[in-house]
C-alpha positions as CSV (number, residue, x, y, z in Angstrom):
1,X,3.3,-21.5,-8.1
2,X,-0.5,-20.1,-8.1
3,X,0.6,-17.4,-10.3
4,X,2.0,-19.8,-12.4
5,X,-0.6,-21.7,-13.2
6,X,-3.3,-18.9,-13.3
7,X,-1.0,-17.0,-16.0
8,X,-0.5,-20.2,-18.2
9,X,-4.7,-20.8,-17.7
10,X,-4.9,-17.3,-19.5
11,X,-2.1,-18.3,-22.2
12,X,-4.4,-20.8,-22.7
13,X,-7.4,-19.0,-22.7
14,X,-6.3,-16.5,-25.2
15,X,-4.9,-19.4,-27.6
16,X,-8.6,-20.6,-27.4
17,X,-7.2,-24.2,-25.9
18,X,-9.0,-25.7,-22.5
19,X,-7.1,-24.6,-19.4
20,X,-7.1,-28.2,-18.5
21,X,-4.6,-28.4,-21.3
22,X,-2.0,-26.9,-19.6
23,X,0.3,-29.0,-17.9
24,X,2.0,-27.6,-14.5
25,X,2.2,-28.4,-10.9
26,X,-0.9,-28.5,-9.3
27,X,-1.5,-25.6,-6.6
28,X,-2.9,-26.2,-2.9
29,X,-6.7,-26.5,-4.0
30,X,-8.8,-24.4,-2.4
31,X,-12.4,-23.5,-3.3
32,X,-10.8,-19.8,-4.6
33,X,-8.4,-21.9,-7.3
34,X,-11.0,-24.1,-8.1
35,X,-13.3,-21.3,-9.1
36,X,-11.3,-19.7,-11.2
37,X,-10.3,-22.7,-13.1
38,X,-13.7,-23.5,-13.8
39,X,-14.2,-19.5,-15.2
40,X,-11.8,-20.2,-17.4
41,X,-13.1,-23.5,-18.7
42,X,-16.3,-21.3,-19.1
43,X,-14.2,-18.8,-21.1
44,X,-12.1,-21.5,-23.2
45,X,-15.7,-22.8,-24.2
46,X,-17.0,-19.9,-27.2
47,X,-15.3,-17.3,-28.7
48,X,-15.3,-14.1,-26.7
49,X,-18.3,-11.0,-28.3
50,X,-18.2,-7.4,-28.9
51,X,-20.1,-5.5,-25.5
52,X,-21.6,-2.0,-26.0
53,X,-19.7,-0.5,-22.4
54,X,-23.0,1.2,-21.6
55,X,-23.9,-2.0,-21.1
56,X,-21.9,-2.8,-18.4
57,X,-21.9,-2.1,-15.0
58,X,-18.6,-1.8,-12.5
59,X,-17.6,-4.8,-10.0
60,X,-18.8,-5.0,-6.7
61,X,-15.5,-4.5,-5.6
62,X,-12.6,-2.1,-6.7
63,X,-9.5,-3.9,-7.8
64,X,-7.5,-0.8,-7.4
65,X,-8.3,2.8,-6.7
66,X,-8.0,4.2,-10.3
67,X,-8.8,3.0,-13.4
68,X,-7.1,6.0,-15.5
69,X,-3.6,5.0,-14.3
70,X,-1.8,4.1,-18.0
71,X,-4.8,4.3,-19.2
72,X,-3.3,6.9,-22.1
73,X,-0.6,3.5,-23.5
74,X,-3.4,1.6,-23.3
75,X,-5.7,3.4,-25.5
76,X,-3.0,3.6,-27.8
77,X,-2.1,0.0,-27.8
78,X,-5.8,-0.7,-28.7
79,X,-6.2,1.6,-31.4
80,X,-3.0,0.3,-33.2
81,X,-3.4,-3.2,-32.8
82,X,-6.7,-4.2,-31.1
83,X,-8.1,-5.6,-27.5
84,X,-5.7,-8.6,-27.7
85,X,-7.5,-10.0,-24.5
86,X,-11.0,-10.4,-23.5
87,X,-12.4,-8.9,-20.3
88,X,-15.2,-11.1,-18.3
89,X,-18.5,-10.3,-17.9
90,X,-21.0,-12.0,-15.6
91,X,-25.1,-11.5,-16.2
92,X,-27.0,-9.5,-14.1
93,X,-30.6,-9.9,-12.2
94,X,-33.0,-7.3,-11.9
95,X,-30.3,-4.6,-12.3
96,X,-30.2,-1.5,-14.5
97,X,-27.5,-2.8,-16.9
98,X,-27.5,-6.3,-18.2
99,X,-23.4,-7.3,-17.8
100,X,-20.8,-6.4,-14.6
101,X,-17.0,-6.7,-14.7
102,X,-15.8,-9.7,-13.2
103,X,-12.1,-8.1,-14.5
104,X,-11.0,-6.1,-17.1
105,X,-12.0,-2.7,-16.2
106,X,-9.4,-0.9,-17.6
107,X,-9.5,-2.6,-20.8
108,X,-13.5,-1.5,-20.9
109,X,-12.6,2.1,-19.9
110,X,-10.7,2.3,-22.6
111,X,-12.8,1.1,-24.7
112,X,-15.6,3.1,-23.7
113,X,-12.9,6.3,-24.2
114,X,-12.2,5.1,-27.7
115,X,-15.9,4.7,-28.6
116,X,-16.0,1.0,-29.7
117,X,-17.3,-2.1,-28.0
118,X,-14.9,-3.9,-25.8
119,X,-14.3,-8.0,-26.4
120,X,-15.8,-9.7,-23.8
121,X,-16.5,-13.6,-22.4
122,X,-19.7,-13.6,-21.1
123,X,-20.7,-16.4,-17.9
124,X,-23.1,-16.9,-15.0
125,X,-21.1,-16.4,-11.9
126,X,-22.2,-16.2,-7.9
127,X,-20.7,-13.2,-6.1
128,X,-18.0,-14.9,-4.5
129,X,-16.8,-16.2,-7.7
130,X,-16.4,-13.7,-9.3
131,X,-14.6,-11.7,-6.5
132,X,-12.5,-14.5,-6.2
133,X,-12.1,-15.0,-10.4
134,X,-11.3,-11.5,-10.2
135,X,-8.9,-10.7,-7.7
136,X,-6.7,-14.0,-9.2
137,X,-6.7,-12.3,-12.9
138,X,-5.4,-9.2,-11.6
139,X,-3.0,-10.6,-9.5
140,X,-1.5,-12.3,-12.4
141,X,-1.1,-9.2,-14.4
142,X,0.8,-7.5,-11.6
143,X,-1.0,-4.2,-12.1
144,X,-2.0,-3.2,-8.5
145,X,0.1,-1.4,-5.9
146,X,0.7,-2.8,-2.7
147,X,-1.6,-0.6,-0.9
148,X,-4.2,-1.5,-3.0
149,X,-3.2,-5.5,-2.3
150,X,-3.7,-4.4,1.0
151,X,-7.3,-2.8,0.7
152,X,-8.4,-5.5,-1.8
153,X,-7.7,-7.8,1.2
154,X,-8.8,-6.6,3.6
155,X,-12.2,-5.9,1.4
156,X,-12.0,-9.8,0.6
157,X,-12.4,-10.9,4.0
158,X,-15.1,-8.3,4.4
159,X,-17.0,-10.3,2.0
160,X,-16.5,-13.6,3.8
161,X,-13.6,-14.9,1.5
162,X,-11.1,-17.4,4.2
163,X,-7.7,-16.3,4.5
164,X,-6.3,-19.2,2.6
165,X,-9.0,-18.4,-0.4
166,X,-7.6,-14.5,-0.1
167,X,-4.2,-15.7,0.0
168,X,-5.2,-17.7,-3.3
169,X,-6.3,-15.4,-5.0
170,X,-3.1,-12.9,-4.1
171,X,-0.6,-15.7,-4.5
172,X,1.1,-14.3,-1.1
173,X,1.5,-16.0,1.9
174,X,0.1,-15.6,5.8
175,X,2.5,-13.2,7.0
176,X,2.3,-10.9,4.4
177,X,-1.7,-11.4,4.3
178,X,-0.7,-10.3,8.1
179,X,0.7,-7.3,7.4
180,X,-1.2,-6.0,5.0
181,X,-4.1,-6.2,7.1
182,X,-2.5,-4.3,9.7
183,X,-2.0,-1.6,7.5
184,X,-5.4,-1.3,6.6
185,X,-6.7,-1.4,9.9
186,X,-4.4,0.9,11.6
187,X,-4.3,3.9,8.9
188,X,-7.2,5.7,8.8
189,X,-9.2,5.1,5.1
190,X,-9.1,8.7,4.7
191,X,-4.9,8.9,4.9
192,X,-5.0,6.0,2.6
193,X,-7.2,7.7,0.0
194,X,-5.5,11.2,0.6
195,X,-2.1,9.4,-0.5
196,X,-3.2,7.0,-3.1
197,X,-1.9,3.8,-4.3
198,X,1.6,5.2,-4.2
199,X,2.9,2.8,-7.3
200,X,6.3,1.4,-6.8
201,X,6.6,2.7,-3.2
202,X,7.1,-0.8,-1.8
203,X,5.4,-2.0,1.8
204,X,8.2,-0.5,3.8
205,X,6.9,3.1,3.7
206,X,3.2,1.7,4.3
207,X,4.9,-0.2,7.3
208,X,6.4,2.5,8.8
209,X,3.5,4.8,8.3
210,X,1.3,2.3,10.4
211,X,3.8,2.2,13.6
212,X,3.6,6.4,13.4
213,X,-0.4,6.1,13.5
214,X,0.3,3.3,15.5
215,X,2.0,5.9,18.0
216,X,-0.9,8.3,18.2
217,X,-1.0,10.7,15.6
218,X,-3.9,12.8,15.1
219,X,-5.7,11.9,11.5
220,X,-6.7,15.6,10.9
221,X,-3.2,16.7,11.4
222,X,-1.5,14.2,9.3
223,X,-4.2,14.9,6.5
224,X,-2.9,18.6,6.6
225,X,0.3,17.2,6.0
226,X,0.0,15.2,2.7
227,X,1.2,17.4,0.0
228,X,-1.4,17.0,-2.6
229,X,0.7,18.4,-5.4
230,X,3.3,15.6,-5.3
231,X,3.0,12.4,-7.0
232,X,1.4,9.7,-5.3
233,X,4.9,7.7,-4.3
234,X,6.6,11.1,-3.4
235,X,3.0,11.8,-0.9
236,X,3.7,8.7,1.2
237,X,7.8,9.2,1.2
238,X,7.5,13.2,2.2
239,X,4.8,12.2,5.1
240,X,6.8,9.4,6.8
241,X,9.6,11.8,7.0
242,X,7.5,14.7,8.1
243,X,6.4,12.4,11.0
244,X,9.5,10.7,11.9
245,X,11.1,14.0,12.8
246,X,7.9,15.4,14.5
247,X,8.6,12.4,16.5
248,X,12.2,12.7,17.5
249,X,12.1,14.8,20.6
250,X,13.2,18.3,20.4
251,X,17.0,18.5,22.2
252,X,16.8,20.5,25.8
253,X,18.3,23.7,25.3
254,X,21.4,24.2,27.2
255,X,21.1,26.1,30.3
256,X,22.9,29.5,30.6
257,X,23.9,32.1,33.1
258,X,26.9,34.3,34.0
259,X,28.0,35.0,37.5
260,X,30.7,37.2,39.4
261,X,29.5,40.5,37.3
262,X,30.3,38.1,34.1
263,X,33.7,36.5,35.4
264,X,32.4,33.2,34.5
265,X,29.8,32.2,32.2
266,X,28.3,28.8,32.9
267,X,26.2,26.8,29.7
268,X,25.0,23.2,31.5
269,X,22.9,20.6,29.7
270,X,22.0,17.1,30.9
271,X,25.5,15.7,29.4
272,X,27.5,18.7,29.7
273,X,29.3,21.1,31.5
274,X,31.3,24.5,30.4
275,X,32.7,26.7,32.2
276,X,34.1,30.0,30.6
277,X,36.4,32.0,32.6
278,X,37.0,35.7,32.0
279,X,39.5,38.6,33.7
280,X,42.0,38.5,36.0
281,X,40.0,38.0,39.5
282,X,39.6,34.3,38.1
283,X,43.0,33.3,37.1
284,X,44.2,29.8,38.0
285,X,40.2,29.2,38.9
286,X,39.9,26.2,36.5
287,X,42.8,24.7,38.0
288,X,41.4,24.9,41.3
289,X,38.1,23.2,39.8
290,X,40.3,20.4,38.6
291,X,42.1,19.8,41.7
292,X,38.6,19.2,43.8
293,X,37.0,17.6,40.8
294,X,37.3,14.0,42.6
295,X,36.3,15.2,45.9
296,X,33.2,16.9,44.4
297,X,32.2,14.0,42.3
298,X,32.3,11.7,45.7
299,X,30.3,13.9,47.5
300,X,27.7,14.0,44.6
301,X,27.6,10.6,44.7
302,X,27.4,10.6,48.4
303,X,24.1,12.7,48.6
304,X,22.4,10.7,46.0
305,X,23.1,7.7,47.9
């Protein structure tokens, strides 16, 4: 229901009408939603101005871990038929550049690649706003992995968000906010960066990955196991199964030894007995094994008592 009505806000935004205009179920209201409804107002207000990008300065927060992901369609897409929607700015004080991404990174990156000025809505914004108007826009757009859900949480909270504002802005709900969190906390940054954001992996790989780290693997080892030539996705799904069977233990070699100068060869393991018989000094011997296997058995059971 929050993505809902955050997507139809940006409909709205785009089609220059008031997001107020927009009729659809209202959302728990929480001071996160509330922002970001009133940045959009702020954006439905003027018509949106052409930015220099050295003008701009990145977000206090990463969204995701790359910007260049796609980036190649999306340069395209603006080239043929334009930036069909504005990125935010918010005004800086006392900093270098004059403008910082609220969202819309990618869109400026491009833009800067390109060599034009990027389209942007420009607004006075407090920190927590913006991380909050930011996280929401992206959310809606469906663009980030769920690793990088995960970091961008977990970053959220760092900066004093609640958990009902960071499950807001992520439109999830408290056990996934849950999980993620666990993830983050129990992989080391360092694996997490190594792998990447691991697009279309899902959270079960992530999940299982934490319970192996979880079980006490050494972070230099498992570093020297990420294949850095793979793709992202494949990184995370080869290292889970590298660990998984480094966990299994190893099966106990069967003991073996031959006695009576090699008239019977004996291989005994923890759930198994054979007995090979060889030569004629031995014949009938397994049948007189078979015929005391009862008695045997009851006096085994007789000493361990």
């Amino acid at each position: 229901m929050r993505k809902d009505l955050l997507a139809s806000s940006l409909k709205a935004v785009k089609e220059g009408k008031s997001a107020s205009d927009e009729t659809s179920p209202a959302p728990r209201k929480t001071s996160g939603v509330m922002a970001v409804q009133k940045g959009l107002e702020h954006l439905s207000s003027g018509a949106p101005q052409d930015v220099d990008t050295a003008l701009i300065q990145d977000s206090i927060i990463k969204d995701r871990f790359s910007v260049s992901d796609g980036l190649d369609d999306l340069k395209t897409s603006i080239e043929r038929s334009g930036q069909k929607l504005p990125v935010l700015l918010r005004r800086t004080k006392g900093a270098e550049r004059p403008y910082e991404v609220v969202f819309g990174r990618r869109r400026i990156e491009a833009c800067r690649q390109i060599g034009i000025p990027v389209r942007a809505h420009i607004t006075d914004m407090s920190d927590h706003d913006a991380l909050v108007s930011q996280g929401l826009e992206n959310a809606a757009r469906l663009q980030r992995s769920y690793i990088e859900q995960a970091v961008y949480a977990y970053t959220l909270f760092e900066h004093d968000l609640s958990r009902d504002e960071v499950m807001d802005v992520l439109a999830v709900d408290e056990t996934t906010i849950s999980r993620m969190l666990g993830v983050v906390r129990v992989i080391p940054d360092e694996i997490i960066r190594a792998i990447g954001p691991a697009h279309d992996a899902g959270r079960r790989p992530w999940l299982q990955l934490r319970e192996l780290i979880n079980a006490g693997q050494d972070t230099a080892k498992v570093l020297k196991q990420i294949n850095m030539s793979l793709p992202s996705k494949d990184r995370l799904t080869t290292l889970v199964k590298q660990l998984t069977t480094s966990e299994q233990p190893a099966k106990p070699e069967a003991a073996k030894r031959s006695i009576a100068a090699g008239s019977l060869r004996i291989e005994r393991s923890p759930s198994r007995l054979l007995i090979k018989v060889k030569g004629k000094n031995t014949d009938g011997f397994t049948e007189f094994l078979d015929e005391r296997m009862d008695s045997l058995l009851a006096e085994f059971r007789g000493e361990k008592k």
